[in-house]
C-alpha positions in Angstrom: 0.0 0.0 0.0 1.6 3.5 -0.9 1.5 7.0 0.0 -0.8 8.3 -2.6 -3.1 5.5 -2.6 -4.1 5.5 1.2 -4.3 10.0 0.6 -6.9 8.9 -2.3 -8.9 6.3 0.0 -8.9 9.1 2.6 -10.2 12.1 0.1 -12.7 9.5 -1.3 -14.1 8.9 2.8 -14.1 12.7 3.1 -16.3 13.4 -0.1 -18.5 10.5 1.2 -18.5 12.0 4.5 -19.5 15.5 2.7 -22.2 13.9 0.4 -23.4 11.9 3.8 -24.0 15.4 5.7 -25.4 17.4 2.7 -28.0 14.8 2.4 -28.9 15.3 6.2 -28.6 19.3 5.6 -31.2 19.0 2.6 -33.8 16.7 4.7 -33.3 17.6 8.4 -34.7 20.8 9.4 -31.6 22.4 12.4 -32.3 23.9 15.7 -32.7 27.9 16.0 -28.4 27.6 16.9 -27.8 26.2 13.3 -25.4 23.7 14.5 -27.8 20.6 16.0 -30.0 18.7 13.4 -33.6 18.9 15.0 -35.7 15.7 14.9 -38.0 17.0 17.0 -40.4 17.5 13.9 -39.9 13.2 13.3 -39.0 13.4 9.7 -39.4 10.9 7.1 -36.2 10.0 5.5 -36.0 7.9 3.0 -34.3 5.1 4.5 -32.3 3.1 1.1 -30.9 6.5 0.4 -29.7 7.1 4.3 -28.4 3.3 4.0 -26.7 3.9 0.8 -24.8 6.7 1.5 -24.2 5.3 5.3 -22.4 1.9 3.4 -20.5 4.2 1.4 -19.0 5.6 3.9 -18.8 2.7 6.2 -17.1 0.4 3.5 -14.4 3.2 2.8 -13.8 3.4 6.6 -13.3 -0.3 7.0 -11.0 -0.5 3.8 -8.9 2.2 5.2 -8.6 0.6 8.3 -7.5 -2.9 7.0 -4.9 -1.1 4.9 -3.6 0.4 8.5 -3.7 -2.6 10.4 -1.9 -4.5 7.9 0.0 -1.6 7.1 1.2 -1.2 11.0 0.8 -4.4 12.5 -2.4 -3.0 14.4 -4.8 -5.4 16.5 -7.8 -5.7 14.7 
């Protein structure tokens, strides 16, 4: 595993990460602060798009993480 493909696996699990949060921003109403989502108001999500982009992100995440633990001897 090299340098520039663990930095690509990481900017993939960022842009995931992004895409994961801008869906939340687009279908979860915040709090008057503008920091805390607010489920107060029970929204429907639709839940194959939450679990699609959540096993995006959680595949790139566990990926990474093999690569490390291999990488570093690491305890699994």
């Amino acid at each position: 595993m090299n340098k520039e493909t663990i930095q690509k696996d990481i900017d993939d699990l960022i842009d995931i990460r992004t895409d994961f949060y801008d869906f939340l921003d687009a279908n979860i109403p915040k709090e008057k602060s503008g920091f805390v989502y607010d489920f107060s108001s029970n929204p429907t999500l639709d839940a194959k798009s939450v679990y699609e982009l959540f096993h995006k992100l959680d595949y790139r995440a566990r990926k990474l993480r093999g690569y490390l633990v291999k990488t570093y001897d690491l305890k699994a």
